[in-house]
N, C-alpha and C positions, 0 to 999 in steps of 0.2 A: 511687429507691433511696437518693439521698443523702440526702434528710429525712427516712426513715425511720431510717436510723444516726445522723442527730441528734437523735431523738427519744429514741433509747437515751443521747447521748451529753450529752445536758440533764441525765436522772435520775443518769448517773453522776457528775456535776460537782456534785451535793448530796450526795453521797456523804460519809460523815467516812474517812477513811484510818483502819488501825487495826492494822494489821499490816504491823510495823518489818523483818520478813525480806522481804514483797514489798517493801515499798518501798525497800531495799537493790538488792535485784534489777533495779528498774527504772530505778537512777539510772547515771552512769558517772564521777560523781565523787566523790570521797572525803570519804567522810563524817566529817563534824567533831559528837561530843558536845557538848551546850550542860552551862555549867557553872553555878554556882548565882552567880557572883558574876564581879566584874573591875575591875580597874587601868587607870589610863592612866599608861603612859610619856612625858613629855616634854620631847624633845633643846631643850635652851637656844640662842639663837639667840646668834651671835658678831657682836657690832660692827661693822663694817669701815665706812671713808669710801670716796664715790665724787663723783666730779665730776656735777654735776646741771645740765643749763641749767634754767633760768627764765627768764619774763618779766620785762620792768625797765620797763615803764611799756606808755601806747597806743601806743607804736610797732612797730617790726617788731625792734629792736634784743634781743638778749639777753646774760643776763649768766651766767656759769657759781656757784656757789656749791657748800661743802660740803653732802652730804647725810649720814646714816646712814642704813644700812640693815642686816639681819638677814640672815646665812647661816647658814647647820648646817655641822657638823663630821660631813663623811661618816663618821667612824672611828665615833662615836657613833651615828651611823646605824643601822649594821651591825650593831651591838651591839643595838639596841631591835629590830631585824628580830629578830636573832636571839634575843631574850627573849622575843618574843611568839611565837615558834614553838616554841622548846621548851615554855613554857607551854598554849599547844594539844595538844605531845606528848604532856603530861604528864596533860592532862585525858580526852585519848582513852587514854589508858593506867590509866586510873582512880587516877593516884596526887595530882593537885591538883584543885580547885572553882573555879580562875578562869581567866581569861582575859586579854591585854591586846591593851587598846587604843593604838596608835601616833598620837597627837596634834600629829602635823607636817603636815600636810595642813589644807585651809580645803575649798573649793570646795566640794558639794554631800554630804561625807562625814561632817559632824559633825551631820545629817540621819540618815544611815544607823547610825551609832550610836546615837542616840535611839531612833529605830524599832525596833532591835535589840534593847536594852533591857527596852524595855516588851514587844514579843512575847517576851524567856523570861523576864524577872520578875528584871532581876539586880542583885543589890548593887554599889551602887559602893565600892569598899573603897581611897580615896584616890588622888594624884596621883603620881609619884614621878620623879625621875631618871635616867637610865640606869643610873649606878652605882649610886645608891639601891637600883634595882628587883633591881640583879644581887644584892646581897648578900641582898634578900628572898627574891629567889629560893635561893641559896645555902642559907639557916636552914629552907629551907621543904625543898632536898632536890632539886628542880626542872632545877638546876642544878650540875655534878656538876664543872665544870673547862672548860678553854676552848683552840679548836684556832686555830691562830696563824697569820695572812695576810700579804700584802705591798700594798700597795694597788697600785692601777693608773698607773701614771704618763702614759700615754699621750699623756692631755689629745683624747681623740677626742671629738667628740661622740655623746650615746647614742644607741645601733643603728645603728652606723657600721662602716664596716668594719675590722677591726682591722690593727695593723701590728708593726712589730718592738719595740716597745717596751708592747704591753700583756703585762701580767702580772695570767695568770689565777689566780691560787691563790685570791682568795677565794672562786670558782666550786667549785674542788675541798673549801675548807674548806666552806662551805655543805653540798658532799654527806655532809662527815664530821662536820656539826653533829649532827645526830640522831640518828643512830648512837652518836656518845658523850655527846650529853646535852651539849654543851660550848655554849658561848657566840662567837661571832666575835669576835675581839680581833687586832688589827694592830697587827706588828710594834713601833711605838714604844709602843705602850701595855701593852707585856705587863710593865714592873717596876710600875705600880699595880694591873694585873691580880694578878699573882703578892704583891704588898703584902697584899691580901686574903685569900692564900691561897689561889688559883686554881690548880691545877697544870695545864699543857698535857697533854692525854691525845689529840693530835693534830694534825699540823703541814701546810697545806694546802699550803707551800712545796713541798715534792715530792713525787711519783708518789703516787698512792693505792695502799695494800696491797689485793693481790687479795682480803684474807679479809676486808675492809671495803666494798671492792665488792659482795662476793654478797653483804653485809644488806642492800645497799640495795632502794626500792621496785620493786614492778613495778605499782602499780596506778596512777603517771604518772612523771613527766619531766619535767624544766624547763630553759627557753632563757631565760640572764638576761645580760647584760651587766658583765659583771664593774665596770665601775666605777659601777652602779647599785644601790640598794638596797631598792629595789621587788618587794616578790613573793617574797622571801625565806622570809620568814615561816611561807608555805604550804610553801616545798619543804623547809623544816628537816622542819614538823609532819609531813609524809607521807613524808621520809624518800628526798626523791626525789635522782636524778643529777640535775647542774646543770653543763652545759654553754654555748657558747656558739660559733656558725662551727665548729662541730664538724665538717658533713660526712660524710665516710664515717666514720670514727672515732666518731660516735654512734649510726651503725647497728645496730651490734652491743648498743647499750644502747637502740635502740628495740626491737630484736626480742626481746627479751627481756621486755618489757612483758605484764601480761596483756591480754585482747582489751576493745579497743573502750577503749584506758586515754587519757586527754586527755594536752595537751602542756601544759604553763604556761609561761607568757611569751611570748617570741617572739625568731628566733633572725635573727644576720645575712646583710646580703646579699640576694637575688630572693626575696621572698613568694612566686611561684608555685612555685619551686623549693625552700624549705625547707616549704611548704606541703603538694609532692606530697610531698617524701618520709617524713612521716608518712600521706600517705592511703593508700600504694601497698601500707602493710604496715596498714593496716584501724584508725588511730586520727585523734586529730583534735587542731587546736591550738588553742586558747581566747585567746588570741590579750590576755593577761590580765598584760602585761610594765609596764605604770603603777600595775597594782591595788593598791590597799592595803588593809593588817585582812582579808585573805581570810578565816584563819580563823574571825576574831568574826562577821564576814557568813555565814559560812556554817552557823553552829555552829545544830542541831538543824533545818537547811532543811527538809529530807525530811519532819518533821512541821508546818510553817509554814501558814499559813493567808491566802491574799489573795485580793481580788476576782480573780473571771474578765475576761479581755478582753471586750469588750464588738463583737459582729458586729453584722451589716446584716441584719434580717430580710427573705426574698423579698418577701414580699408589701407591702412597702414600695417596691420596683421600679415605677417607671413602662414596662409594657413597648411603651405606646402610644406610648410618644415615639420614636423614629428617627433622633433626631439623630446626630452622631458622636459617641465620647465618648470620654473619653482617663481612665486612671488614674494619679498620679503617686505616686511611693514611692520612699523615703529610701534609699542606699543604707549600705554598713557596718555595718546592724544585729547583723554574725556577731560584732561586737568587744566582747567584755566592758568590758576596763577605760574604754572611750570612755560605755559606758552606766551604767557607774557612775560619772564624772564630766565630762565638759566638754557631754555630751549635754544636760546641765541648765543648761547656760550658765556662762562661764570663773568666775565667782566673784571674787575677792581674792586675788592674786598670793601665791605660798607665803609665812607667815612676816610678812606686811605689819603692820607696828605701827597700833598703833587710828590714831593721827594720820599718816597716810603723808608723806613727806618734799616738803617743795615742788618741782614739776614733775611730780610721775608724774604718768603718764598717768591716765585713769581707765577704769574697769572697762569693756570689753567687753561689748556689751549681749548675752544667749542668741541661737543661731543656730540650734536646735535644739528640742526641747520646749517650752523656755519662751519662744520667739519669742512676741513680743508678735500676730505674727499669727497664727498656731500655733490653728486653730479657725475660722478664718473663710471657711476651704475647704476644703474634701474633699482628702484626702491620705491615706497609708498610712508605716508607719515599718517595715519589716523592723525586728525586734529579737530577739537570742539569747535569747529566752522561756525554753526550757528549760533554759537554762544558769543564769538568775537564778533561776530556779525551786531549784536544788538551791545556788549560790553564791553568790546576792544576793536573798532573796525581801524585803526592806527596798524594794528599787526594783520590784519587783514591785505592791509594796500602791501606790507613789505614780502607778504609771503603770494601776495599775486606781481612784485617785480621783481624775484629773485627766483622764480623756481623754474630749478632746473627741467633741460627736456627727457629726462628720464624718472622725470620724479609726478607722485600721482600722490593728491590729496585726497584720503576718505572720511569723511562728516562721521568723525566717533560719538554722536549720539546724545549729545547736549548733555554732556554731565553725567555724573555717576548716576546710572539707576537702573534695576532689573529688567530688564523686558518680561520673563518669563513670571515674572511676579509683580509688575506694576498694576497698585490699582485692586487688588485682589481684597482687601480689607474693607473695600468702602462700598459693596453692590453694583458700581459701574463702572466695569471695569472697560467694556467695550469703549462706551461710550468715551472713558475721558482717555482711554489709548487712542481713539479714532481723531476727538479733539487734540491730542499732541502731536498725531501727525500730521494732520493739515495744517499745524502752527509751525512745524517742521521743515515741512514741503516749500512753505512760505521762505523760508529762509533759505533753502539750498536753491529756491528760484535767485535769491541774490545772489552768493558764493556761486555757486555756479557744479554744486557736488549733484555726482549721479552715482555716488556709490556710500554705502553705509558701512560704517564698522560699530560690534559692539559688545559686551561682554552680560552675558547670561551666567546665573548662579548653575542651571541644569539646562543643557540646550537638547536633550532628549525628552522630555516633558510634554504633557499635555495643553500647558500653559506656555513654555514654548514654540509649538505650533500654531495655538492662536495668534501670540501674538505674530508671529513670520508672516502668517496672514494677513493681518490688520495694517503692518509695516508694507507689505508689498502691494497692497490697494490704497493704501493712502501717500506713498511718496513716489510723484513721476515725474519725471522718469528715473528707474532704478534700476540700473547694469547688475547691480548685486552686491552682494553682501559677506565681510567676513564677522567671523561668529568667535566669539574664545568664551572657553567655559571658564567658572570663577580659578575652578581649582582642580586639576594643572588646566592651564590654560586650552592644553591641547587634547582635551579629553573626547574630543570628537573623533579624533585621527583622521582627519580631513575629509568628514562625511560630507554629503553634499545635501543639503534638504530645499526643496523647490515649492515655491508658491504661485499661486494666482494671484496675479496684478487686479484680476476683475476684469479685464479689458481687451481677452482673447491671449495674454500672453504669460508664462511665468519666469519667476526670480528666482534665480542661485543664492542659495546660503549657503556659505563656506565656510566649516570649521576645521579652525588651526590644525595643521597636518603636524606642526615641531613646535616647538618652542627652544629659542636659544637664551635659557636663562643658568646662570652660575649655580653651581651648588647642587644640583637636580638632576647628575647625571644618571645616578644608580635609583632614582626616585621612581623616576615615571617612563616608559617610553617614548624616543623623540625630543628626551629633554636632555641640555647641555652645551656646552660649550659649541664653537665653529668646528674642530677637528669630529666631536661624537655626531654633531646634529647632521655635518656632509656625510657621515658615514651613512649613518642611518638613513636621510633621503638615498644615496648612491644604491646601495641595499634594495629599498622598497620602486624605487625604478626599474632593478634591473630582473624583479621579477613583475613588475606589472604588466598585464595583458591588453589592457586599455591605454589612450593615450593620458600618459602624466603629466597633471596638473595640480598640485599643493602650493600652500601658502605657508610661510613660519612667521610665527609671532616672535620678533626682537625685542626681549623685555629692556625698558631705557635703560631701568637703574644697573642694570648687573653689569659686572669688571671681570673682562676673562682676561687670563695670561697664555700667553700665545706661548710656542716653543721656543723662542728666542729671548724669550722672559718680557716682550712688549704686552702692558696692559690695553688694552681696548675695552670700549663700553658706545654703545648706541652705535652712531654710522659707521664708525670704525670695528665694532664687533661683527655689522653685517658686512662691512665691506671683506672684512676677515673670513666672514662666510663664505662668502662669492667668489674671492677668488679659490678657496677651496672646491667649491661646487664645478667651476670651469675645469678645473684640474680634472675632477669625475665626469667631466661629458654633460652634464646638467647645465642647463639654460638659466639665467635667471632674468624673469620679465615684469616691466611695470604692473602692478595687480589690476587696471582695469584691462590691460592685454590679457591675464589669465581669465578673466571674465569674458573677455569677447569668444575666447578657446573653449571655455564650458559653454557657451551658450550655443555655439555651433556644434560642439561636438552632441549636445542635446538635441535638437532640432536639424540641422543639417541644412539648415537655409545659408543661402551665400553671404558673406559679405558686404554689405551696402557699404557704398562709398558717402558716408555722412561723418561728419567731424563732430564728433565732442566738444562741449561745452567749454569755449575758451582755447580753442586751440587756435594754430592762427590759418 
């Protein structure tokens, strides 16, 4: 039954889209109009000296010297956030034709710009300033006056927890940027502000008026960190509350959301906890608090056009072979802004002048996609597919013309959010799970994913099972599914739990059988480094009775130290795996091949000779 629903789901992926109200309908993120043209803003970098060691000869000796280097003026920041979001506002409201681009950022984003460009055809209509662009904005109308913040003084580091001395008003001003069309301007800058002719028609300094509240959005929400200025952009554009360590005090502005509306950014304090309490009331967090240029990334997605992922045909399966085989897969693919930059490797430190100052360091070589090993063994990458689909389809096109043929994409699930608890706090829970996956479904018709990944707080639960349920009738076709519990990840030890599709057939849920994360050897079972995690698979192979098939979850962030003092982290930790695993007799295989293996060794039906989605 399931290669007969890919056989429908082949013809539908040649499909042209063509009808803008379905494709409204099936998205859950806000749609940004593409405009016929665009700007780049760019904040000037500020001087400053800093003491530098350097070398002083062959010796070990060093010597300190002056360096310069480049910072930005957060106040200016805030201001370009906030220009390029009313600019979006202004384009989804049909009163401007451009857009801007924020040109402070290096790493893999002046990519996603180009890309952007050339799929909607835009003019580039010059370079400008912040002040510059405000006064264009201003002449253009864009720009109607400006609502007044206090900066943060706290000196916390960002997504920290806050203390008595953060001062959030530019959270509040941000909610009352779009609303009045006004620009972010703090406090010391408001006499060249008002110089211009600016009048304040909004003061973030205190309380928000109730009758400025009900304008705001309900179709998201945003968790920003008041002394950061990331992410802005989007929440001016859509108009959303901007909070932060909010807690119960944001409840009442999440329930008020319409259904299935995303979170932007991400908010202080336990992930699992600001995490459940958007899933409890049936939304999700995009987990999108570094991103930048949301809007220009996102502007006309829904109509966008990229390669399909590219799957593992069955009948490429060797099913004569019996060995053990293990799948490994990336984990944190549910994190937008990770996949819109450091996933493609750190780049050039923000800001770095072409000749960098004697002693820096040098660039960090990709740990991630563009690992130089990255291809030379079967691996799987969880990625928010359908998030990029409607928010980033720029990283969409690079990651359908570079992926290797041993490498397998699985749709992590559009964001942080519980399955096992989505939706539970607000009476329909069926109803708006069943709603998220035909908005879902929708989207991996585009990507071209037939396989799920995704993290549950308890994946032994009764909530749990419903939802494996509701996921495998509502997304077709679906080969299967890996499963990680919150905490340890692998707390399944590679159960298998099977669902009804609805449609005469069922789905493989696969939970993490290892997990390779640092620190965690003596913690949990299964967990640890490439030398404990090959032991323990070798081990649990070599008494299994059944044919072995597990999965390890590779946590991105963790740094192992190999025996020869080499650190690895992400591809290169797995690749560190793998060839340990070879050394044991143990296989290691693309993870929709371990799926094709659990499903047969379930059922016992032969192999169809049907190609996967994007294969060629």
């Amino acid at each position: 039954m399931f290669y007969a629903v890919l056989f429908a789901f082949l013809a539908a992926l040649s499909m042209e889209r063509s009808d803008p109200a379905r494709a409204a309908r099936d998205s859950w993120w806000p749609a940004q109009r593409a405009p016929r043209g665009f700007v780049t803003v760019r904040v000037r970098g500020v001087p400053t000296t800093a003491a530098t060691a350097v070398p002083s000869g062959p010796g070990t000796s060093r010597v300190t010297s002056a360096a310069t280097a480049l910072t930005v003026d957060m106040r200016e920041e805030m201001l370009s956030a906030s220009l390029a979001g009313l600019a979006a506002l202004a384009v989804n409201c049909g009163e401007a034709d451009e857009l801007v681009w924020n040109d402070t950022v290096v790493q893999r984003y002046g990519e996603w710009k180009e890309r952007t460009v050339v799929r909607l055809g835009l003019v580039d209509r010059g370079t400008f300033t912040p002040w510059e662009l405000l006064e264009r904005g201003m002449r253009a109308g864009w720009v109607r006056g400006y609502v007044a913040y206090a900066r943060d003084p706290s000196g916390r580091k960002a997504y920290t927890a806050k203390n008595a001395s953060t001062n959030e008003s530019v959270n509040v001003a941000t909610s009352l940027a779009g609303i009045h069309r006004a620009v972010l301007i703090e406090e010391s800058l408001i006499p060249r502000a008002e110089a211009l002719g600016l009048r304040m028609l909004a003061d973030g300094r205190v309380p928000m008026p109730p009758e400025d509240a009900a304008q705001l959005s309900r179709s998201a929400l945003s968790m920003l960190d008041p002394g950061v200025q990331r992410n802005r952009d989007v929440a001016i554009s859509q108009r959303c509350w901007v909070g932060y360590g909010a807690g119960a005090q944001a409840w009442p502005m999440i329930d008020r959301l319409d259904d299935l509306a995303p979170t932007f950014g991400w908010d202080e304090g336990d992930e699992a906890m600001h995490t459940l309490a958007v899933s409890v009331r049936g939304h999700s967090n995009t987990a999108s608090n570094w991103m930048r240029n949301q809007p220009f990334l996102s502007a006309g997605a829904l109509d966008a056009r990229f390669p399909a992922v590219v799957g593992m045909p069955a009948s490429s399966v060797d099913f004569a072979d019996r060995r053990p085989c293990v799948a490994l897969v990336l984990s944190d693919g549910d994190n937008l802004q990770w996949l819109c930059g450091a996933f493609w490797g750190p780049g050039a430190p923000r800001n770095m002048p072409a000749t960098p100052p004697p002693g820096t360091p040098p660039v960090k070589p990709a740990a991630y996609w563009d690992h130089p090993l990255h291809g030379s063994f079967p691996i799987g990458f969880g990625a928010c597919l359908s998030s990029l689909s409607q928010a980033a389809p720029c990283v969409l096109e690079r990651i359908g013309e570079t992926q290797p043929v041993g490498t397998a994409l699985i749709e992590q699930f559009a964001g942080y959010w519980y399955p096992d608890r989505f939706a539970e706090n607000i009476g329909r829970r069926e109803e708006l799970f069943r709603e998220f996956m035909r908005r879902l479904d929708a989207q991996n018709h585009r990507t071209g994913a037939v396989m799920a990944g995704m993290l549950m707080l308890h994946s032994n639960t009764p909530g749990a099972a419903e939802a494996r349920r509701w996921i495998a009738e509502g997304l077709h076709p679906l080969l299967g599914a890996f499963v990680c519990d919150y905490a340890p990840y692998n707390a399944g030890r590679g159960r298998i739990d099977w669902a009804s599709d609805g449609r005469g057939g069922e789905v493989p849920f696969v939970t993490a059988g290892y997990c390779l994360w640092a620190g965690l050897d003596t913690q949990h079972p299964g967990i640890g480094g490439p030398e404990a995690v090959a032991d323990a698979i070798a081990r649990d192979a070599a008494t299994s009775t059944a044919p072995f098939t597990r999965w390890v979850s590779v946590h991105a962030w963790s740094s192992h130290e190999l025996a020869d003092g080499t650190k690895v982290t992400g591809v290169g930790a797995a690749a560190a795996l793998a060839e340990r695993l070879k050394s044991r007799g143990i296989r290691v295989v693309r993870p929709d091949e371990l799926l094709h293996r659990i499903r047969r060794e379930r059922d016992g039906t032969p192999a169809l000779h049907v190609v996967s989605p994007g294969a060629p």
